[in-house]
PDB file of N, H, CA, C and O in Angstrom:
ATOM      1  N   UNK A   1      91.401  68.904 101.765  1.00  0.00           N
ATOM      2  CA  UNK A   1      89.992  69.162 101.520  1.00  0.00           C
ATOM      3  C   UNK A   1      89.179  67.984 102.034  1.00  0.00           C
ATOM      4  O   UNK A   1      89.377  66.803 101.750  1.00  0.00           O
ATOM      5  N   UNK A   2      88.504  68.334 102.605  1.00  0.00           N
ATOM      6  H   UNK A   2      88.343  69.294 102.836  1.00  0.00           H
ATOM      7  CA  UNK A   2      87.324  67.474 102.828  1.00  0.00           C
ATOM      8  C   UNK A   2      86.778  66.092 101.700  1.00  0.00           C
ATOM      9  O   UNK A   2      86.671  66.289 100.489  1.00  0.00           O
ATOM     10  N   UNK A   3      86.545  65.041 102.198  1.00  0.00           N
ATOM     11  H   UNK A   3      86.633  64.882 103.181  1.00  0.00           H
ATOM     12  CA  UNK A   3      86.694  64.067 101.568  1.00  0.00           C
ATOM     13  C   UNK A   3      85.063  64.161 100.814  1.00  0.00           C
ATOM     14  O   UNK A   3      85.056  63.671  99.685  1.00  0.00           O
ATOM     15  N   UNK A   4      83.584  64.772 101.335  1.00  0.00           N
ATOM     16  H   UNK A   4      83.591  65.170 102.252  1.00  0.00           H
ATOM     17  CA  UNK A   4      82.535  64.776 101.238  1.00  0.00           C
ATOM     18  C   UNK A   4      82.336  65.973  99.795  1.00  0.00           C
ATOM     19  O   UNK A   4      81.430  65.862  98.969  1.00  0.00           O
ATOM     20  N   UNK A   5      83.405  67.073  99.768  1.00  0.00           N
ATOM     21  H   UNK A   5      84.141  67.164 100.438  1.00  0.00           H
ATOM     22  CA  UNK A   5      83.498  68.113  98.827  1.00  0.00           C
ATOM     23  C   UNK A   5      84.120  67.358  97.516  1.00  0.00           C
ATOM     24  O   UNK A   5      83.646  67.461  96.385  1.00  0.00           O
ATOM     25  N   UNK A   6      85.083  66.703  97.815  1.00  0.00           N
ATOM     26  H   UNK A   6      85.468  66.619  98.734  1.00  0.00           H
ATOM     27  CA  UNK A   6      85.622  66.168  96.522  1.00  0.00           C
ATOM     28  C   UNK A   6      84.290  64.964  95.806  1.00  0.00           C
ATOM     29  O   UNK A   6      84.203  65.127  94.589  1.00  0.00           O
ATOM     30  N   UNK A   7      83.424  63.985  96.292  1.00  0.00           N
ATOM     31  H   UNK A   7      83.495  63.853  97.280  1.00  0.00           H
ATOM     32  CA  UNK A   7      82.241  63.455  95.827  1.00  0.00           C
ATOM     33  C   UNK A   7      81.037  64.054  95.463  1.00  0.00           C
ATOM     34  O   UNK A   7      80.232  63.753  94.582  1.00  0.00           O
ATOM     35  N   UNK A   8      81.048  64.973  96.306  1.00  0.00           N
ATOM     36  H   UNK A   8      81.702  65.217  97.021  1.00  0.00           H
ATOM     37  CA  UNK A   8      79.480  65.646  96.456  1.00  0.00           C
ATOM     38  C   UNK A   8      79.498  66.890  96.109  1.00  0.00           C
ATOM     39  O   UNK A   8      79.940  67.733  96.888  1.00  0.00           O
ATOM     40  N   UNK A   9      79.055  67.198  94.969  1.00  0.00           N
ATOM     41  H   UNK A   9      78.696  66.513  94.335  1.00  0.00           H
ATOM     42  CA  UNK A   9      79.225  69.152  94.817  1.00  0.00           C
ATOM     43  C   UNK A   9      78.116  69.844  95.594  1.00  0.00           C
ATOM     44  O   UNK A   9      78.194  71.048  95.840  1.00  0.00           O
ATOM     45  N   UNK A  10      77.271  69.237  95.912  1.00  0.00           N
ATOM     46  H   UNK A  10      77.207  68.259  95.712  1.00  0.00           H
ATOM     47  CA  UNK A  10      75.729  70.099  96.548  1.00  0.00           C
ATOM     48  C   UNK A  10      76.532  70.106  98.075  1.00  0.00           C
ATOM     49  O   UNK A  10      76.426  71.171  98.684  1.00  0.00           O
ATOM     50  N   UNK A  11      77.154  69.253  98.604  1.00  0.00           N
ATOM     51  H   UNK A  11      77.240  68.388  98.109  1.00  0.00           H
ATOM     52  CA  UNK A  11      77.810  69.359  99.749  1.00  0.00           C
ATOM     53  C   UNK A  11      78.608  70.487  99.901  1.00  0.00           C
ATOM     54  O   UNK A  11      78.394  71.205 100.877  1.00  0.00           O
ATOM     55  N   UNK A  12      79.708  70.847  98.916  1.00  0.00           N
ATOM     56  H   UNK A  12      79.881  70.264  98.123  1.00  0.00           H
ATOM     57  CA  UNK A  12      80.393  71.888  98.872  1.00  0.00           C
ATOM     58  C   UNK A  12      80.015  73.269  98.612  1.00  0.00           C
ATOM     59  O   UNK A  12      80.614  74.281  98.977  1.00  0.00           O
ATOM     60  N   UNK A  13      78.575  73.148  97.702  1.00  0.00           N
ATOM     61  H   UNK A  13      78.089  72.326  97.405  1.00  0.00           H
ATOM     62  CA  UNK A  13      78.037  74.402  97.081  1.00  0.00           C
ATOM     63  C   UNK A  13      77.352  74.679  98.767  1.00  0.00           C
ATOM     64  O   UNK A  13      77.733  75.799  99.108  1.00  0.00           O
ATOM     65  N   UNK A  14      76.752  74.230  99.549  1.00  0.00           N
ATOM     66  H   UNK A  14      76.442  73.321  99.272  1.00  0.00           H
ATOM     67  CA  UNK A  14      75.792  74.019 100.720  1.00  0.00           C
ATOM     68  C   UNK A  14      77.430  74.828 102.197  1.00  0.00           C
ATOM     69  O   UNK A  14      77.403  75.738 103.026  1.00  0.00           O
ATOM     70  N   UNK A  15      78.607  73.757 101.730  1.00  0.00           N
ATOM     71  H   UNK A  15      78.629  73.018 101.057  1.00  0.00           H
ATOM     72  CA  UNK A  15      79.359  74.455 103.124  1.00  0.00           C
ATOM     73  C   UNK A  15      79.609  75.921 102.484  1.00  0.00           C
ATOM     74  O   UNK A  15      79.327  76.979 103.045  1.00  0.00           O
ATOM     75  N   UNK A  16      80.310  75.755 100.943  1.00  0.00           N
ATOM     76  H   UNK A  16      80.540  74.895 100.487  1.00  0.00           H
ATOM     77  CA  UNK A  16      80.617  77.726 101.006  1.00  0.00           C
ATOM     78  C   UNK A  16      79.341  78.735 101.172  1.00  0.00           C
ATOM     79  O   UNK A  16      79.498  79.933 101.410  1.00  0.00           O
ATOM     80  N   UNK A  17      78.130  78.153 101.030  1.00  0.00           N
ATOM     81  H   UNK A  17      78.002  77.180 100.837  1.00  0.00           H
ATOM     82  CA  UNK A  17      77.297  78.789 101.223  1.00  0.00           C
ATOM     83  C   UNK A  17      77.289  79.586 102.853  1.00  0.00           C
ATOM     84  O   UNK A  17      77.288  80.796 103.077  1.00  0.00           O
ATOM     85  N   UNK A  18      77.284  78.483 103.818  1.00  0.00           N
ATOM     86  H   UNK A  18      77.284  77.499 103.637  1.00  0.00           H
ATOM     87  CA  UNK A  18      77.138  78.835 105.374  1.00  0.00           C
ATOM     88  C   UNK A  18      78.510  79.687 105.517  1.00  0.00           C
ATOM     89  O   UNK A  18      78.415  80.762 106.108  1.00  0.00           O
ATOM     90  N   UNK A  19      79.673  79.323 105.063  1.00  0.00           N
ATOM     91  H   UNK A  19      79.749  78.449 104.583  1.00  0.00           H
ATOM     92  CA  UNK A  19      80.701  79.933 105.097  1.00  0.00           C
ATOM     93  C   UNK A  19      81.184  81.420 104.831  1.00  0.00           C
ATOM     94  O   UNK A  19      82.063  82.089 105.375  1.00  0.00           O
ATOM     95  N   UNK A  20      79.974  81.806 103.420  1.00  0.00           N
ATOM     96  H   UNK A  20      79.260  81.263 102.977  1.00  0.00           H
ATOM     97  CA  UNK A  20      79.969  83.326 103.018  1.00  0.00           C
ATOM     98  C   UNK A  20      78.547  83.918 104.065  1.00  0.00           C
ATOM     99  O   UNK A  20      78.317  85.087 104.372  1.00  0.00           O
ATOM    100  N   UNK A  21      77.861  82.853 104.397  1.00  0.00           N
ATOM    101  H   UNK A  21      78.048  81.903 104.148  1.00  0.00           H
ATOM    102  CA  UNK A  21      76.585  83.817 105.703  1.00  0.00           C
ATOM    103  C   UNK A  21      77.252  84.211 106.305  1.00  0.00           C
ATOM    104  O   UNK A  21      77.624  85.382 106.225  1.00  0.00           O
ATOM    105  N   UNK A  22      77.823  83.049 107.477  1.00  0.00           N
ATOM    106  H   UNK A  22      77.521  82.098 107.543  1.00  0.00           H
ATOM    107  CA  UNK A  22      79.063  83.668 108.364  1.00  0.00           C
ATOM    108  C   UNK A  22      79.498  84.702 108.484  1.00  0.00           C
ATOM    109  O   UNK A  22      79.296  85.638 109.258  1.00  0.00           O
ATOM    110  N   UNK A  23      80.392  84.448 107.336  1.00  0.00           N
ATOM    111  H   UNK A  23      80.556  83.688 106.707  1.00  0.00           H
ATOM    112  CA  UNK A  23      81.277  85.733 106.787  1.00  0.00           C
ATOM    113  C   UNK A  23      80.748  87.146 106.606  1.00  0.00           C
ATOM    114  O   UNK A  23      81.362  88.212 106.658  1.00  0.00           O
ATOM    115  N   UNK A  24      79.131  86.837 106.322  1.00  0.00           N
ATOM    116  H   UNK A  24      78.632  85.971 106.280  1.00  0.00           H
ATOM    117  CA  UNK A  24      78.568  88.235 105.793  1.00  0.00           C
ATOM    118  C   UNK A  24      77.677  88.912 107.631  1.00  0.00           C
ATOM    119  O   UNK A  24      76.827  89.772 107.860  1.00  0.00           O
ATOM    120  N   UNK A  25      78.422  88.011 108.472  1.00  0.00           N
ATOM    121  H   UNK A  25      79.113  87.312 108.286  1.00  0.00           H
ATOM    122  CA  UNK A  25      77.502  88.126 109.990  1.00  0.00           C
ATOM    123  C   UNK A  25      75.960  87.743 110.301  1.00  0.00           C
ATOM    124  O   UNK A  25      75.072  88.413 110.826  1.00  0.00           O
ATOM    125  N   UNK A  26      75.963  86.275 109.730  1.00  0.00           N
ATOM    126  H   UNK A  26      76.685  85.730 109.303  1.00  0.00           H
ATOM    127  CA  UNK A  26      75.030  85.695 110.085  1.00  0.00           C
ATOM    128  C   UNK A  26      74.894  85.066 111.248  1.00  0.00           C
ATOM    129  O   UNK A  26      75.542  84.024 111.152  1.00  0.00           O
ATOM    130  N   UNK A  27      74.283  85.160 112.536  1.00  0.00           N
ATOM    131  H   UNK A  27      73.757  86.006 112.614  1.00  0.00           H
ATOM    132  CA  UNK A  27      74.282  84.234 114.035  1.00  0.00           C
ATOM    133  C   UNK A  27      74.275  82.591 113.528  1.00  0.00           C
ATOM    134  O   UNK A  27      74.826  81.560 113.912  1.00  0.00           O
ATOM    135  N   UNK A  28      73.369  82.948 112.491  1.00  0.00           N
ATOM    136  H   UNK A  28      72.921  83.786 112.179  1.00  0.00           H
ATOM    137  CA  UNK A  28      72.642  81.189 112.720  1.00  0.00           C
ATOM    138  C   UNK A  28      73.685  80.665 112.104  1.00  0.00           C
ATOM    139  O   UNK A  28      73.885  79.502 112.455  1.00  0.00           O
ATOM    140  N   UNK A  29      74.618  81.179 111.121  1.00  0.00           N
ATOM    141  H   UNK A  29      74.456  82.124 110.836  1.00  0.00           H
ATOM    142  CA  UNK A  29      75.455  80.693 110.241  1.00  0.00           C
ATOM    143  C   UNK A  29      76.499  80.360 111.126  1.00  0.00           C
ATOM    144  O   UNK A  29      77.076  79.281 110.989  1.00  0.00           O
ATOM    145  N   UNK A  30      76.861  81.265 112.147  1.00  0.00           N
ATOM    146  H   UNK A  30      76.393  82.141 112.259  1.00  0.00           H
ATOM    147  CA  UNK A  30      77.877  80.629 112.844  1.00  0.00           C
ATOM    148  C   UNK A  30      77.799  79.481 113.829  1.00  0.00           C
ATOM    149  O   UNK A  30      78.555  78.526 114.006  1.00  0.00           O
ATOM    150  N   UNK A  31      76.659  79.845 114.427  1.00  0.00           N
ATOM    151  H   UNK A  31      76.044  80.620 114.284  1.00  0.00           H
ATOM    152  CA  UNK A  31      76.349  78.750 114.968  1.00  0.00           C
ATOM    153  C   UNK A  31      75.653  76.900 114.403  1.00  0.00           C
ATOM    154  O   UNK A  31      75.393  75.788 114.863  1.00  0.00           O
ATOM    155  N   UNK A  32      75.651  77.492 113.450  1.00  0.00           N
ATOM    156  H   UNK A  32      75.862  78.396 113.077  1.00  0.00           H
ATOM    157  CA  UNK A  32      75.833  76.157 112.617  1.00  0.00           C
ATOM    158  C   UNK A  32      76.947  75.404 112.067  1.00  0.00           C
ATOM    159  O   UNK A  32      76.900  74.208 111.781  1.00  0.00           O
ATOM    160  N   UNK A  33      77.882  76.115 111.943  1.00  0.00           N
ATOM    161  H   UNK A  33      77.920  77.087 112.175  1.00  0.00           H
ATOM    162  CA  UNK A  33      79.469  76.015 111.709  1.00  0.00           C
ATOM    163  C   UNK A  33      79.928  74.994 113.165  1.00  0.00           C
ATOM    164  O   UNK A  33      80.388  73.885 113.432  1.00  0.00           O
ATOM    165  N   UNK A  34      79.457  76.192 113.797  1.00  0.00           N
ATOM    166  H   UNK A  34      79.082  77.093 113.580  1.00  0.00           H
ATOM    167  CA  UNK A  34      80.301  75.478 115.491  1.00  0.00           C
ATOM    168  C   UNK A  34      79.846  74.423 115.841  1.00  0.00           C
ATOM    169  O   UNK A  34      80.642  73.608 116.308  1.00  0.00           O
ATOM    170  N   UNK A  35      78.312  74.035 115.735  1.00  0.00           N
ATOM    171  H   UNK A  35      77.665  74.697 115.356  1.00  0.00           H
ATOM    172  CA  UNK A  35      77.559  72.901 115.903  1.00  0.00           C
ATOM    173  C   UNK A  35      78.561  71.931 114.728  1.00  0.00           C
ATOM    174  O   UNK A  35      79.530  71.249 115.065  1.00  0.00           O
ATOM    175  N   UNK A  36      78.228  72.028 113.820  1.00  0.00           N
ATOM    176  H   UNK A  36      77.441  72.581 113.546  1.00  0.00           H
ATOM    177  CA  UNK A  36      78.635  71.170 113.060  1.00  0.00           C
ATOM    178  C   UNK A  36      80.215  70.257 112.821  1.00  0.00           C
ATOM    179  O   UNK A  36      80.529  69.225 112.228  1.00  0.00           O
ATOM    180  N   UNK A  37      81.098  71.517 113.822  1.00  0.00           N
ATOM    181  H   UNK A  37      80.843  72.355 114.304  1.00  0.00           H
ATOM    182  CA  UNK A  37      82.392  71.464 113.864  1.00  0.00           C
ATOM    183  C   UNK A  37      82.471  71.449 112.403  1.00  0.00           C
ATOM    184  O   UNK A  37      82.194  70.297 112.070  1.00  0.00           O
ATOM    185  N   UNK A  38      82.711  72.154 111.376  1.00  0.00           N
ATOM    186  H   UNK A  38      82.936  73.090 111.647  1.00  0.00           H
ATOM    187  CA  UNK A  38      83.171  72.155 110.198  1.00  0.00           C
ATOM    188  C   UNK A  38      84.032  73.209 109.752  1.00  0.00           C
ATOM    189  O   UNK A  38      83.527  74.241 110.193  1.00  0.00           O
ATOM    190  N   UNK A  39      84.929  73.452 109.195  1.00  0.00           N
ATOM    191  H   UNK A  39      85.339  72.613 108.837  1.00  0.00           H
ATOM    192  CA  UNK A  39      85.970  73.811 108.801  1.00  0.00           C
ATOM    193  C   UNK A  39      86.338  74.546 107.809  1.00  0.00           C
ATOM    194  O   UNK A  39      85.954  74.071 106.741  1.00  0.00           O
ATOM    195  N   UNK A  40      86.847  75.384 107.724  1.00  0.00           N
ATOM    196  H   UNK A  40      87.159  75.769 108.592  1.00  0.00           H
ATOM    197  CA  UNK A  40      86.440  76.155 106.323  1.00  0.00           C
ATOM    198  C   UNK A  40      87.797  75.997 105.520  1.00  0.00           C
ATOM    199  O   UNK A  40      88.700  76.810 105.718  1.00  0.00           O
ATOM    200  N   UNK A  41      87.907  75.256 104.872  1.00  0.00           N
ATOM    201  H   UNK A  41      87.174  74.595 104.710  1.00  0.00           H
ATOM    202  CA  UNK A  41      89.179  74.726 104.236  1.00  0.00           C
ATOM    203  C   UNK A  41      88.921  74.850 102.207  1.00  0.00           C
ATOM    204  O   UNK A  41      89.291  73.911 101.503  1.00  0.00           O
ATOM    205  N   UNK A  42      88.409  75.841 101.723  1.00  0.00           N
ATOM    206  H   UNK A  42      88.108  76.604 102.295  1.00  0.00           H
ATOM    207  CA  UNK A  42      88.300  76.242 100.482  1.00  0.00           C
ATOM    208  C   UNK A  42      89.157  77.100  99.840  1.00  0.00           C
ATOM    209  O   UNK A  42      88.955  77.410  98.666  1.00  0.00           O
TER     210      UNK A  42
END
């Protein structure tokens, strides 16, 4: 897990958030993922 999820809960509440847009076929969501290079490791 991500070292920023285990300190920060608004961090984690904020990635599963983009993670279920994504998921639900959001553009911007993915492309914020890819920008961000982040990982979906939950």
């Amino acid at each position: 897990m991500d070292y920023r999820s285990m300190v920060n809960p608004t961090y984690l509440t904020a990635k599963t958030t983009l993670f279920m847009l994504a998921g639900a076929g959001d553009e911007d969501a993915k492309k914020m993922i890819e920008l961000l290079g982040t990982k979906n490791e939950l």
